[in-house]
TIMARNU-175975 format. One record per residue (C-alpha): residue number from 0; residue in one letter; x, y, z. Coordinates in pm, 1 decimal. Layout:
% TIMARNU-175975
+-----+-----+----------+----------+----------+
!   n ! res !       xx !       yy !       zz !
+-----+-----+----------+----------+----------+
! NUM !   a !        X !        Y !        Z !
...
+-----+-----+----------+----------+----------+
***
This chain:
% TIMARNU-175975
+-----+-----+----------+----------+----------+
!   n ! res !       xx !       yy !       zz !
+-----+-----+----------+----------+----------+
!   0 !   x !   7376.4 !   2426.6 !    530.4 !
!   1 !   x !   7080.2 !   2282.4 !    707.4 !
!   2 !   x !   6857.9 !   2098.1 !    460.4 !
!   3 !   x !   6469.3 !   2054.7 !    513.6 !
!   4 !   x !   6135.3 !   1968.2 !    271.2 !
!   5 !   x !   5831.0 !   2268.9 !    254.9 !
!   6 !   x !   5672.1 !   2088.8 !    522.2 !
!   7 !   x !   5970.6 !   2099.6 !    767.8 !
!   8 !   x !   6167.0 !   2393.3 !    853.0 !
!   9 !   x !   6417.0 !   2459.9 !   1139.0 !
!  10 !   x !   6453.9 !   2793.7 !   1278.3 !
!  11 !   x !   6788.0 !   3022.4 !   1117.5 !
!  12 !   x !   6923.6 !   3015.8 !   1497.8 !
!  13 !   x !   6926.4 !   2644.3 !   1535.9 !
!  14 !   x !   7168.3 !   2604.6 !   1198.7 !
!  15 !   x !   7530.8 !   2664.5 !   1333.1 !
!  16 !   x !   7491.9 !   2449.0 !   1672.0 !
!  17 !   x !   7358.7 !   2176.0 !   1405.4 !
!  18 !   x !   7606.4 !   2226.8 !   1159.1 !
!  19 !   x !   7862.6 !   2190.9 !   1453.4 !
!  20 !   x !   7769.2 !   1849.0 !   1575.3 !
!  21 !   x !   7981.0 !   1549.0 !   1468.3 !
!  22 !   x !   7657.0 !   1371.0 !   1347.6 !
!  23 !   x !   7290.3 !   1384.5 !   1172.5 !
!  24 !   x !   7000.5 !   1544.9 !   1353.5 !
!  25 !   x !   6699.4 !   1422.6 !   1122.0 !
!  26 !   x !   6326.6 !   1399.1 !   1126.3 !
!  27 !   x !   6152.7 !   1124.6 !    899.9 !
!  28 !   x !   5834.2 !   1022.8 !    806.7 !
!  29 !   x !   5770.0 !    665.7 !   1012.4 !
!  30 !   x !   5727.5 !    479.3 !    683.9 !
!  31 !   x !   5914.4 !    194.8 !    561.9 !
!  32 !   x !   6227.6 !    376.3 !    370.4 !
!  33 !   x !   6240.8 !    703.9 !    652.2 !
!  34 !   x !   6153.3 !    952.4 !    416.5 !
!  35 !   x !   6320.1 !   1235.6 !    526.0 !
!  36 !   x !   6221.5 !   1573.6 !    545.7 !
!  37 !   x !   6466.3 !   1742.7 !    752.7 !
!  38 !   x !   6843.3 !   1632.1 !    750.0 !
!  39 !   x !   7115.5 !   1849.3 !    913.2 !
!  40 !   x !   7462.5 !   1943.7 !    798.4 !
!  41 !   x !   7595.4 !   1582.6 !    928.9 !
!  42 !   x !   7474.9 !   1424.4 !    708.5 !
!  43 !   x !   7743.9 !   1469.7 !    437.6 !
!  44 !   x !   8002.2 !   1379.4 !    697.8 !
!  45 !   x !   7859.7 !   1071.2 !    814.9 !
!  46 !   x !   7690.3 !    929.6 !    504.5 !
!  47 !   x !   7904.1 !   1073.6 !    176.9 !
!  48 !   x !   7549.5 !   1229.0 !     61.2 !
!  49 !   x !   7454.6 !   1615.8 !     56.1 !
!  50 !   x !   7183.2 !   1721.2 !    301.7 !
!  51 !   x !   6960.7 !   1784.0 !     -6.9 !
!  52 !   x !   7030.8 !   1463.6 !   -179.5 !
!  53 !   x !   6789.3 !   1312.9 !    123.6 !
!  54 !   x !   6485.0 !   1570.2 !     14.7 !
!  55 !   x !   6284.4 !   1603.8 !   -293.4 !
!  56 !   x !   6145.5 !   1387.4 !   -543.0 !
!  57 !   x !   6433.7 !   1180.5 !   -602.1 !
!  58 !   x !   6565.3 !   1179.7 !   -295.4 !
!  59 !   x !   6822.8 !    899.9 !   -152.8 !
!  60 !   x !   6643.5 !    629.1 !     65.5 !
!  61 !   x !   6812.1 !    673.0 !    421.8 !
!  62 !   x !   6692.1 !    298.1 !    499.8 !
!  63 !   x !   6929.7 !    171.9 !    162.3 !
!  64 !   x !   7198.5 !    258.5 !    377.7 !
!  65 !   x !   7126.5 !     86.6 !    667.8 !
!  66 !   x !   7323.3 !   -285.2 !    597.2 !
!  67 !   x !   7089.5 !   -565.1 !    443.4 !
!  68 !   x !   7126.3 !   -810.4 !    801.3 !
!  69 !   x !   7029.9 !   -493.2 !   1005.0 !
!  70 !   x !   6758.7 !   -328.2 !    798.7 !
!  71 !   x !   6508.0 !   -559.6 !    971.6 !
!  72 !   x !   6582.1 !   -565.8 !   1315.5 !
!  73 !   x !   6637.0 !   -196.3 !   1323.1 !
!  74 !   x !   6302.9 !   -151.5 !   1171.5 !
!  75 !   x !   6158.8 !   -369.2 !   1482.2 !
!  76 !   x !   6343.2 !   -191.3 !   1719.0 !
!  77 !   x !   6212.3 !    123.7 !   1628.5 !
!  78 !   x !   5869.8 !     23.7 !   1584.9 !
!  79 !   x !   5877.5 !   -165.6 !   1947.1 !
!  80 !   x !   6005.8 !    109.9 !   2129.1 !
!  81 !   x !   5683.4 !    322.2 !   1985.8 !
!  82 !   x !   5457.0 !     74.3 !   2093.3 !
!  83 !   x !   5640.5 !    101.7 !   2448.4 !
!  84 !   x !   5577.5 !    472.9 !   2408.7 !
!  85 !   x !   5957.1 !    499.0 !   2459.4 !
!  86 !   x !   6296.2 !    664.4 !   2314.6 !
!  87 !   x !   6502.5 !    427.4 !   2129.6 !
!  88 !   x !   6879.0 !    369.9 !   2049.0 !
!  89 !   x !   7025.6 !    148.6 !   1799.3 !
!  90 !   x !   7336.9 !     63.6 !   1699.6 !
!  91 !   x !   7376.6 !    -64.8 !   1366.5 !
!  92 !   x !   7580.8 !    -45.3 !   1013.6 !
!  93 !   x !   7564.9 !    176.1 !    686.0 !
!  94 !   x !   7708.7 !    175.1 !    379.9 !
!  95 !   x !   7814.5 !    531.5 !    282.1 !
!  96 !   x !   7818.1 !    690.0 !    -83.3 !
!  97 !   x !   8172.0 !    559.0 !   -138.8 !
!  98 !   x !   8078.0 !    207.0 !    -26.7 !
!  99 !   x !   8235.1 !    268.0 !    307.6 !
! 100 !   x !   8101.5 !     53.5 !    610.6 !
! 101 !   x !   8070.8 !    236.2 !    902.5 !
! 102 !   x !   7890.7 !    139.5 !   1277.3 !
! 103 !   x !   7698.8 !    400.3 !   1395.7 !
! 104 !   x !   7479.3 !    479.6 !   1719.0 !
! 105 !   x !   7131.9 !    648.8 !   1649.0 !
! 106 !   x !   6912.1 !    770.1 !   1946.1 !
! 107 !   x !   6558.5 !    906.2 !   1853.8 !
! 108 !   x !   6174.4 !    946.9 !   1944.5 !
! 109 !   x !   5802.9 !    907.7 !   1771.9 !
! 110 !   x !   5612.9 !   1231.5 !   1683.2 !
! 111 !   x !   5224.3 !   1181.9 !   1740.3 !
! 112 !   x !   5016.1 !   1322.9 !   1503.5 !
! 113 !   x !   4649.1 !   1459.5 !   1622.8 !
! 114 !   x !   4490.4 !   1127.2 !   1667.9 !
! 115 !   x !   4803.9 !    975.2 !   1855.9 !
! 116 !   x !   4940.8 !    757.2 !   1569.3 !
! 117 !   x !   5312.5 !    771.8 !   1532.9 !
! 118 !   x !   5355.3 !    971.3 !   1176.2 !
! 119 !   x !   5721.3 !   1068.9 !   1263.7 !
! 120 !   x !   6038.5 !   1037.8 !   1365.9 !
! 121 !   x !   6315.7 !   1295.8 !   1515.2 !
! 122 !   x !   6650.7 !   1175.4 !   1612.5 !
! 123 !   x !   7027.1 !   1195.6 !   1597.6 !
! 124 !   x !   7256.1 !    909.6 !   1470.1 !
! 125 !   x !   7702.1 !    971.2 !   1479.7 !
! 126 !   x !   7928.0 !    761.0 !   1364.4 !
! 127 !   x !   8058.7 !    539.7 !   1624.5 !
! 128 !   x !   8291.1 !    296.7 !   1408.1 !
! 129 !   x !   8580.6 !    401.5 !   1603.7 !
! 130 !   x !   8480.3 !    246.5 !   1960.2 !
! 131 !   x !   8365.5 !    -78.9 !   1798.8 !
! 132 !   x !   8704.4 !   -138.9 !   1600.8 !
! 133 !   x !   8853.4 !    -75.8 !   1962.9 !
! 134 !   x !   8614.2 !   -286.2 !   2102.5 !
! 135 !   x !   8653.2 !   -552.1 !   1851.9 !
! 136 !   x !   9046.1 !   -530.7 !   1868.4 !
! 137 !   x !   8981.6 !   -626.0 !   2303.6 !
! 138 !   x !   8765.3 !   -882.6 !   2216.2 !
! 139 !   x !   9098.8 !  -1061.2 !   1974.8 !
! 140 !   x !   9305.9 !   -959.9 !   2252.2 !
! 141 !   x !   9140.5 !  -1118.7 !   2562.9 !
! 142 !   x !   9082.6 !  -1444.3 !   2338.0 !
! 143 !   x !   9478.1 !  -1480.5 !   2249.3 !
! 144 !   x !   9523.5 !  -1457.3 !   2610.9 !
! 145 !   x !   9282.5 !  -1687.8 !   2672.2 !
! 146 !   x !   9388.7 !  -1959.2 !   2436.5 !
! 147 !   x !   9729.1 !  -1893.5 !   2578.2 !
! 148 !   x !   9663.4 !  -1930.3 !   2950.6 !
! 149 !   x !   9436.1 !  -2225.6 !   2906.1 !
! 150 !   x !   9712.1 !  -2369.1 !   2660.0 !
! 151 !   x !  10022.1 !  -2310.8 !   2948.9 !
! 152 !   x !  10090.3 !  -2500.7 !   3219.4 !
! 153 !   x !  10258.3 !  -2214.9 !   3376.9 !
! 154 !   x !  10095.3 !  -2018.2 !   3592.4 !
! 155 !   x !  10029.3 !  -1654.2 !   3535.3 !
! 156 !   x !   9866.2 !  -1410.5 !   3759.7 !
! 157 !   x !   9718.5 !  -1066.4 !   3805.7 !
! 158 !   x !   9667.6 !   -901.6 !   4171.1 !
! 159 !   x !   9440.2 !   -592.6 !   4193.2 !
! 160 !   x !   9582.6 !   -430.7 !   4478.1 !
! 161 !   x !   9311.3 !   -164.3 !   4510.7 !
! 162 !   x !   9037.3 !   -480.6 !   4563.6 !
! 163 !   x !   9295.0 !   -743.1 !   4720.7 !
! 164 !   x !   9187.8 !   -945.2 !   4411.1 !
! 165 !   x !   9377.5 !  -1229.5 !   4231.3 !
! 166 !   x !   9330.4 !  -1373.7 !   3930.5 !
! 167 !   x !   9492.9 !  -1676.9 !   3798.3 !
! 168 !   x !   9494.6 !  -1888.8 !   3485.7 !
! 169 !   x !   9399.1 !  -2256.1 !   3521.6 !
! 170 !   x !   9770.3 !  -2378.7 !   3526.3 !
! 171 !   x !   9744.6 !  -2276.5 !   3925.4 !
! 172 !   x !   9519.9 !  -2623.0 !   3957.3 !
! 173 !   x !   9824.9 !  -2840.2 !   3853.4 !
! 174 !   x !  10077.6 !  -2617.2 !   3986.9 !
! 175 !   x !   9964.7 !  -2538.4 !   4367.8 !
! 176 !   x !   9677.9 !  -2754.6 !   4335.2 !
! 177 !   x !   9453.5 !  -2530.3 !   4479.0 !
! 178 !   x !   9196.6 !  -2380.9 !   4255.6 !
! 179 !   x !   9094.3 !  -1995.1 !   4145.1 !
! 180 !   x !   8792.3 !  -1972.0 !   4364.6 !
! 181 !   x !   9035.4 !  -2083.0 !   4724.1 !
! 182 !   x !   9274.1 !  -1831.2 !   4685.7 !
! 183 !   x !   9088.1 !  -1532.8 !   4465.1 !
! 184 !   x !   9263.8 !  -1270.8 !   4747.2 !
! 185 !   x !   9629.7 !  -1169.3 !   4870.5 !
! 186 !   x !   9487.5 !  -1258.4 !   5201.3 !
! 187 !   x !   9389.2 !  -1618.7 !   5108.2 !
! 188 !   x !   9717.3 !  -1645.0 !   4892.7 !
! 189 !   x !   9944.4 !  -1549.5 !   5187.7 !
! 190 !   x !   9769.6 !  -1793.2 !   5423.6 !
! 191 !   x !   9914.1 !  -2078.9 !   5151.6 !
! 192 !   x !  10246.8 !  -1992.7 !   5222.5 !
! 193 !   x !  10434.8 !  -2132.7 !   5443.3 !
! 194 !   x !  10474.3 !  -1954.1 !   5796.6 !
! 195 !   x !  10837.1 !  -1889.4 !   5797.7 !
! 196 !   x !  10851.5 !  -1751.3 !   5487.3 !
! 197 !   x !  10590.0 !  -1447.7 !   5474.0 !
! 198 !   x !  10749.6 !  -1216.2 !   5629.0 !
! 199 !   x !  11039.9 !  -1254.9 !   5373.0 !
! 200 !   x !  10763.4 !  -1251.4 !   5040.4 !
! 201 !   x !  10562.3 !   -930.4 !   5168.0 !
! 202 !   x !  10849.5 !   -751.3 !   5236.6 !
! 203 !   x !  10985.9 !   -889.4 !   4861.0 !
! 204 !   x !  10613.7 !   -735.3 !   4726.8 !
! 205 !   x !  10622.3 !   -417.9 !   4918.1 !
! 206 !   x !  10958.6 !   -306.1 !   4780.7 !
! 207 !   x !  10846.1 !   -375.0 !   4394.0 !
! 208 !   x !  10501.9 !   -182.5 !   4479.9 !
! 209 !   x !  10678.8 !    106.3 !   4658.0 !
+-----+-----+----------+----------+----------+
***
């Protein structure tokens, strides 16, 4: 059920496509805790807290949610993209009613009241935990391989055929002793080998690429 404060209220036909959506559509007050006073069915998925726990007079601060090292800069990012007179979109951590911690993205824009201040806020903010673990887990990944390549005195290599691009890892300086940036292409690696025997290595590369 959509939730929403006297002052607030969002048509009957707009409920089920909000309910439906994976995250919180919201509109705030621009003060310091984001008083809310409209949340959307998302909420209780993404935070742990009813719709209605966000409205009345003891309502739950949406800002206490928002982890303690990115309360601040969120608060500046919001408050420079106003001044910009532009959307913004943060991406930042809460801690949900059961003392989760998740990442989420939030995308929103100022409301101008009748002298042009910014009173209010309206925006939409999922939970995007998912694609930073993922992101997080390629980030461990690429710095085992680096550690390992840097650490070998093998050489290991990876050819793009689509962009005739080679990359090696530094063990190619020792080995060949050419460098990465000389031969960063089949057609610069082939011209290192010697003449007699390139016919025999394409036709070797062809019939594993076939």
């Amino acid at each position: 059920m959509v939730q929403s404060s006297k002052r607030w209220k969002v048509k009957p036909s707009l409920e089920m496509l909000l309910s439906n959506l994976p995250g919180m559509v919201y509109r705030c007050l621009n003060d310091e805790f984001w008083s809310m006073e409209f949340v959307s069915a998302g909420a209780c998925r993404l935070t742990g807290y009813q719709p209605e726990e966000f409205l009345g007079e003891h309502r739950a601060r949406y800002r206490d949610l928002v982890h303690r090292d990115d309360r601040e800069r969120v608060a500046q990012e919001v408050q420079a993209a106003l001044r910009a007179d532009h959307s913004f979109q943060l991406t930042y951590r809460i801690s949900t009613a059961d003392r989760q911690q998740k990442w989420v993205w939030e995308q929103g824009n100022g409301i101008r009241d009748e002298k042009g201040n910014f009173y209010a806020l309206e925006g939409y903010i999922t939970d995007i935990s998912y694609r930073m673990q993922a992101e997080e887990a390629l980030r461990e990944s690429e710095e085992r391989l680096r550690l390992v390549t840097q650490a070998t005195t093998d050489v290991i290599w990876d050819w793009d055929l689509g962009s005739d691009r080679i990359w090696w890892s530094p063990g190619v300086q020792n080995m060949y002793g050419f460098s990465y940036a000389e031969v960063n292409s089949g057609k610069a690696w082939t011209n290192h080998i010697a003449p007699e025997e390139r016919e025999r290595v394409r036709n070797r590369i062809l019939a594993v690429i076939k």
